[in-house]
C-alpha positions as CSV (number, residue, x, y, z in Angstrom):
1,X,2.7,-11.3,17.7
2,X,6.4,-11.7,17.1
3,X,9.0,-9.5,15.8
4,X,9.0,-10.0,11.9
5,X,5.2,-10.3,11.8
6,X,3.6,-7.6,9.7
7,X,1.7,-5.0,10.8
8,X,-0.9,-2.8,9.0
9,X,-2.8,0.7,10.8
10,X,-6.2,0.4,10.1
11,X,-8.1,4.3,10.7
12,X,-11.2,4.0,12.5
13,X,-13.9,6.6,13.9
14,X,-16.9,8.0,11.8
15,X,-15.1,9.3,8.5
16,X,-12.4,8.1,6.5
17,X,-12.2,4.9,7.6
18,X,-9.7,2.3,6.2
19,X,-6.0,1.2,6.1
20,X,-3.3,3.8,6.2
21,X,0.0,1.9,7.2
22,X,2.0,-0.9,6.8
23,X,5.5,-2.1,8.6
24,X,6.7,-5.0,9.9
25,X,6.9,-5.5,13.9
26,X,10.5,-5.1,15.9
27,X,9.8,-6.0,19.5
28,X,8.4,-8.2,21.4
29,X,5.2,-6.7,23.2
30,X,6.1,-4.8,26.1
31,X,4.1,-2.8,29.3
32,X,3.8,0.7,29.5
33,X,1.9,3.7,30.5
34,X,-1.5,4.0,29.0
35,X,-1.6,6.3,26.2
36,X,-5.0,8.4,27.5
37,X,-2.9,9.7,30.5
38,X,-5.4,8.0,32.7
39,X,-2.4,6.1,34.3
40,X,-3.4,2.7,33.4
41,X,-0.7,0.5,31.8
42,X,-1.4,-1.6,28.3
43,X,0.7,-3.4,25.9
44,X,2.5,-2.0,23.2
45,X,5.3,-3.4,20.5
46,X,7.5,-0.8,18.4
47,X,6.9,-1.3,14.6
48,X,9.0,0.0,11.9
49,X,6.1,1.9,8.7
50,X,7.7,0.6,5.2
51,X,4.1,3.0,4.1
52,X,2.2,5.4,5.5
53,X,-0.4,7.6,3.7
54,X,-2.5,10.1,4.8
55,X,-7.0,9.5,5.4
56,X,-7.2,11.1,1.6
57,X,-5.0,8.3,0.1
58,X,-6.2,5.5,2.9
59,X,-7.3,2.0,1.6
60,X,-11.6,2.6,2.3
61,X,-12.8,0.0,4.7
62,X,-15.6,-0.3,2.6
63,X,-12.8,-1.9,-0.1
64,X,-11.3,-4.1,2.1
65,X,-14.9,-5.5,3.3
66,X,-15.7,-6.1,-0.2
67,X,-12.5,-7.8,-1.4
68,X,-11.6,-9.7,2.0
69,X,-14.6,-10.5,3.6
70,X,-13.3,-13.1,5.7
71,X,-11.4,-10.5,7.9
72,X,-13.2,-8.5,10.7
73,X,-12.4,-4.6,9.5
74,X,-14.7,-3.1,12.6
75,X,-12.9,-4.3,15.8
76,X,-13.9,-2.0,18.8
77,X,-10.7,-2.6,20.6
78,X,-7.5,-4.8,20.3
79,X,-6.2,-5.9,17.1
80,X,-6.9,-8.5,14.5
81,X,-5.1,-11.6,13.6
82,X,-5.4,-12.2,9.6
83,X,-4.9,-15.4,8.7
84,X,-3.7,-17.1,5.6
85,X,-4.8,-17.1,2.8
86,X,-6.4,-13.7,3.5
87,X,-2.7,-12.0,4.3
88,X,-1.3,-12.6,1.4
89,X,-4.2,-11.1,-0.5
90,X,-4.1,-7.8,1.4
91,X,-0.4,-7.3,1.1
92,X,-1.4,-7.4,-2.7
93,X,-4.1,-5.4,-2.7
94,X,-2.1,-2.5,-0.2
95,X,0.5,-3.0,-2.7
96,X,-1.7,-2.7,-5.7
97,X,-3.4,0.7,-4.0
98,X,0.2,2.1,-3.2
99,X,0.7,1.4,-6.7
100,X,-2.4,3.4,-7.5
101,X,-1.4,6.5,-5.9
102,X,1.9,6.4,-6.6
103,X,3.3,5.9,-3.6
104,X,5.8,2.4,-2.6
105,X,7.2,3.7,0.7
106,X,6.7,7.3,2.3
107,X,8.2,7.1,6.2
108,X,10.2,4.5,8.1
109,X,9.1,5.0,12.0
110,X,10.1,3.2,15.1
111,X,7.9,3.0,18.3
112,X,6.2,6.3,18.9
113,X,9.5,8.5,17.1
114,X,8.8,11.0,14.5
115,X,8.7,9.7,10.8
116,X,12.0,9.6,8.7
117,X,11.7,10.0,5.5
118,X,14.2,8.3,2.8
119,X,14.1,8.4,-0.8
120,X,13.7,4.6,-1.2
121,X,12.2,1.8,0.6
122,X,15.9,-0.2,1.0
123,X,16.9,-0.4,4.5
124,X,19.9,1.4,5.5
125,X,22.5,-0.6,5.8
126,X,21.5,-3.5,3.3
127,X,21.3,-1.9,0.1
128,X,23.9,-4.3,-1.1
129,X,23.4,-7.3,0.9
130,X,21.4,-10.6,-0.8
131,X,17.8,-9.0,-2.6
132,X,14.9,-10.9,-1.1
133,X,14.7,-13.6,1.2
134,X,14.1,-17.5,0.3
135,X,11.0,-18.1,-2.2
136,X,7.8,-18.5,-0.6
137,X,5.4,-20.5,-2.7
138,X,2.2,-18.9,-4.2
139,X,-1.0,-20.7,-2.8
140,X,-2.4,-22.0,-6.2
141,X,-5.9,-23.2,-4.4
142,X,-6.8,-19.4,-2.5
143,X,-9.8,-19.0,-3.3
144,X,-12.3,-15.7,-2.6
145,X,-14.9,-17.2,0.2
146,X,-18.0,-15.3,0.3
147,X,-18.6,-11.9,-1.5
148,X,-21.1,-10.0,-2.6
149,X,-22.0,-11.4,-6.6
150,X,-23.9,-8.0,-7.1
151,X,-20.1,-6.5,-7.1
152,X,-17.7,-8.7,-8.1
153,X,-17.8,-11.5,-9.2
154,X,-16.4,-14.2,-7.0
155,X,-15.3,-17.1,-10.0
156,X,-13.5,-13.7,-11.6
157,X,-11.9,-13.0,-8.5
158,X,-10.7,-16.5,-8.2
159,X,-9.9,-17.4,-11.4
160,X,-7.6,-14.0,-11.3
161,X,-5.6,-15.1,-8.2
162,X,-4.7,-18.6,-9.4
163,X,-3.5,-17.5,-12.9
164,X,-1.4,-15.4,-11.0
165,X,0.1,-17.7,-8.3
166,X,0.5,-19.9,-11.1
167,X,2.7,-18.2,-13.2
168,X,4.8,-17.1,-10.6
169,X,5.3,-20.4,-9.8
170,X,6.2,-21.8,-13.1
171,X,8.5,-19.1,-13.2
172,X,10.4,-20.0,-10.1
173,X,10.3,-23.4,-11.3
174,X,11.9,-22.3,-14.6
175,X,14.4,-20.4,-12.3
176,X,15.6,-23.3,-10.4
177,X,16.0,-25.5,-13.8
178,X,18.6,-22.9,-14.6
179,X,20.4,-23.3,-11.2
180,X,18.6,-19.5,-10.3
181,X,17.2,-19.8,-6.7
182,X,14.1,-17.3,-6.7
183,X,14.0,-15.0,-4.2
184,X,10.9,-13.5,-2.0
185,X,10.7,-9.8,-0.5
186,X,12.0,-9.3,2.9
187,X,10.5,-6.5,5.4
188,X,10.8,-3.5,4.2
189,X,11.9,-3.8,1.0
190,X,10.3,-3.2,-2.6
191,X,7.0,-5.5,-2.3
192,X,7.7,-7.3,-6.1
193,X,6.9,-11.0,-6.9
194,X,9.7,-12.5,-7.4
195,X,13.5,-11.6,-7.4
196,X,16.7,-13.8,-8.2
197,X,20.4,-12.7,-8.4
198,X,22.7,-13.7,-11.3
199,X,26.2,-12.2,-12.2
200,X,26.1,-9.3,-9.8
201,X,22.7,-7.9,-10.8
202,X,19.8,-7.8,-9.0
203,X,16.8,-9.4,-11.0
204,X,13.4,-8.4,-9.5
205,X,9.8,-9.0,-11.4
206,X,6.3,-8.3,-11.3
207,X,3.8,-10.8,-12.0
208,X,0.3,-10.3,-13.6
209,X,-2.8,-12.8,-14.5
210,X,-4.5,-11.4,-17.5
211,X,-8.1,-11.9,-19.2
212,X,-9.5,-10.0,-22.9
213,X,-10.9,-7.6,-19.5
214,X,-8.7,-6.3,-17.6
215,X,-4.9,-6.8,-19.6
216,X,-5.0,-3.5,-20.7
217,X,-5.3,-2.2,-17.3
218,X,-2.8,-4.9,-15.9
219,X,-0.1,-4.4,-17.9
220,X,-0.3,-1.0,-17.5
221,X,-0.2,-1.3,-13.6
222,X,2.2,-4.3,-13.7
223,X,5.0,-2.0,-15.1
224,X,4.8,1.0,-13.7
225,X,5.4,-1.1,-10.3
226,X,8.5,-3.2,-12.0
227,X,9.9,0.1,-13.3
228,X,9.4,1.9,-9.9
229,X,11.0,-1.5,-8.2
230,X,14.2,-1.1,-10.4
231,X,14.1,2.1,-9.5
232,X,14.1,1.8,-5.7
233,X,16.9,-0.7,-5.7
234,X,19.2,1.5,-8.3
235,X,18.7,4.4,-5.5
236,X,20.1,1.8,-3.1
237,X,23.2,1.3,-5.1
238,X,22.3,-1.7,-6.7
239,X,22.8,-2.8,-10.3
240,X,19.3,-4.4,-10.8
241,X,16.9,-5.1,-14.0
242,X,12.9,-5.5,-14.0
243,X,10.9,-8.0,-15.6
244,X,7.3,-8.3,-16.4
245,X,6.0,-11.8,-16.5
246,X,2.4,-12.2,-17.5
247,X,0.3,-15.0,-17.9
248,X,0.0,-15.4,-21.6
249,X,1.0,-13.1,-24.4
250,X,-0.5,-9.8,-24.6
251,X,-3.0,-9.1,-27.5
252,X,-1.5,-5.9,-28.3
253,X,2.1,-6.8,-29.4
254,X,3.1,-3.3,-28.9
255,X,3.8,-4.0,-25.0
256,X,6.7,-5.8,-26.2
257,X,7.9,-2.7,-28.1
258,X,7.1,-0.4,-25.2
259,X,8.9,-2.9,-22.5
260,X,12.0,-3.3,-24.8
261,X,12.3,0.6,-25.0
262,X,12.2,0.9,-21.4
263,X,14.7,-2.0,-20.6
264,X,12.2,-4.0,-19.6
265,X,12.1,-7.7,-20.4
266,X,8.8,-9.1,-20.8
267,X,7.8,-12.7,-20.7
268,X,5.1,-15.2,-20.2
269,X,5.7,-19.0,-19.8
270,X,5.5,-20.3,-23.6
271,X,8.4,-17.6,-24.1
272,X,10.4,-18.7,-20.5
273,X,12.6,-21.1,-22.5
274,X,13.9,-18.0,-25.0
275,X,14.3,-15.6,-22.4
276,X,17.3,-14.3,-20.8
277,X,17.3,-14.5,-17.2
278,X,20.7,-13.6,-16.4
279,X,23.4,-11.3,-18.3
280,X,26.3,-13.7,-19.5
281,X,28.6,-10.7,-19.5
């Protein structure tokens, strides 16, 4: 456990169970006085909460048992090491249930202060510094590991996650042809897929893997979160635009209607080559 490692507050006891935080880690771990009073000592490390909801709004154990079953949700003490490729699929599934509720980032808190609420999840003092931090690959080969196949279907599951690591790929890839480095979320900042920088502007996307099944319902959540994205880093002072890229083209050729009348550009990869990925002024 090292500063820069995320965190996330899982609720325990007998009711309303599951995951209610999220932050990344600022110390290294550190002695102190045992919280019970009982004069023991223990380790602590201070964490600064990027999202913090209350046991109504919490992530349900009985979720994240069902979608990451590789992970250990009922420790009786300590805390729990989650392991790649397991912690990328959890930052998207807290990100998809933030999404949910309508919530991106609620309370910033260090150590054991008292929350601070901000209007946006930019960190003071870098609302106009570089968006993101250097692209970090999508694992194309994650796959599920065991489930349950009376819920959901584990080949679904799978075949969902590689479309989408996928086309976030190629679209990096696309990126870097054009001499655009793509850009991956720091700490702290608006959780999106993929960000890049061009001519002063602040270029930040959501990606989404889509099947006859579920598109409505992905499109629909893919953006609201790239609209709420832009949002956040306008609050911050920054010029920025959104961008939906999906895996194929949408059935309904009204999302491209919608999308243009919300200044939203929306692309797949058979339409990367005619899209505008920069504004040339």
């Amino acid at each position: 456990m090292s500063p820069g490692d995320r965190a996330f507050l899982l609720r325990q006891g007998r009711h309303e169970r599951g995951l209610v935080a999220s932050g990344s880690i600022t110390s290294e771990i550190h002695p102190d006085k045992h919280w019970d009073g009982s004069g023991r000592v223990t380790n602590y490390c201070d964490v600064e909460w990027d999202a913090i909801v209350g046991p109504d709004e919490r992530l349900p154990t009985e979720v994240l048992q069902r979608r990451l079953p590789s992970v250990h949700w009922r420790p009786q003490q300590s805390g729990t090491e989650i392991k790649p490729p397991a912690d990328r699929a959890l930052e998207r599934l807290w990100r998809d249930h933030l999404a949910q509720i309508g919530r991106v980032s609620s309370a910033h808190r260090r150590g054991n202060s008292a929350a601070e609420h901000k209007p946006t999840g930019i960190p003071k003092g870098r609302a106009h510094g570089p968006v993101g931090t250097a692209y970090r690959e999508a694992a194309e080969d994650t796959a599920s590991r065991t489930r349950d196949p009376w819920t959901v279907d584990p080949d679904v599951i799978d075949r969902g996650l590689r479309g989408h690591a996928t086309t976030q790929n190629a679209a990096a890839k696309h990126l870097r042809e054009l001499g655009i480095g793509p850009r991956s979320p720091r700490p702290g900042e608006p959780t999106f897929d993929l960000a890049w920088e061009a001519d002063g502007i602040a270029f930040v996307a959501e990606v989404k893997s889509l099947t006859s099944a579920n598109e409505e319902q992905q499109l629909r959540l893919g953006l609201g979160q790239v609209l709420r994205y832009r949002q956040l880093l306008r609050n911050g002072g920054r010029a920025a635009e959104a961008y939906l890229i999906v895996e194929r083209p949408p059935a309904d050729p009204a999302w491209d209607s919608l999308c243009q009348a919300l200044g939203v550009v929306l692309t797949y990869p058979s339409r990367f080559e005619k899209t505008e990925w920069r504004h040339d002024g």
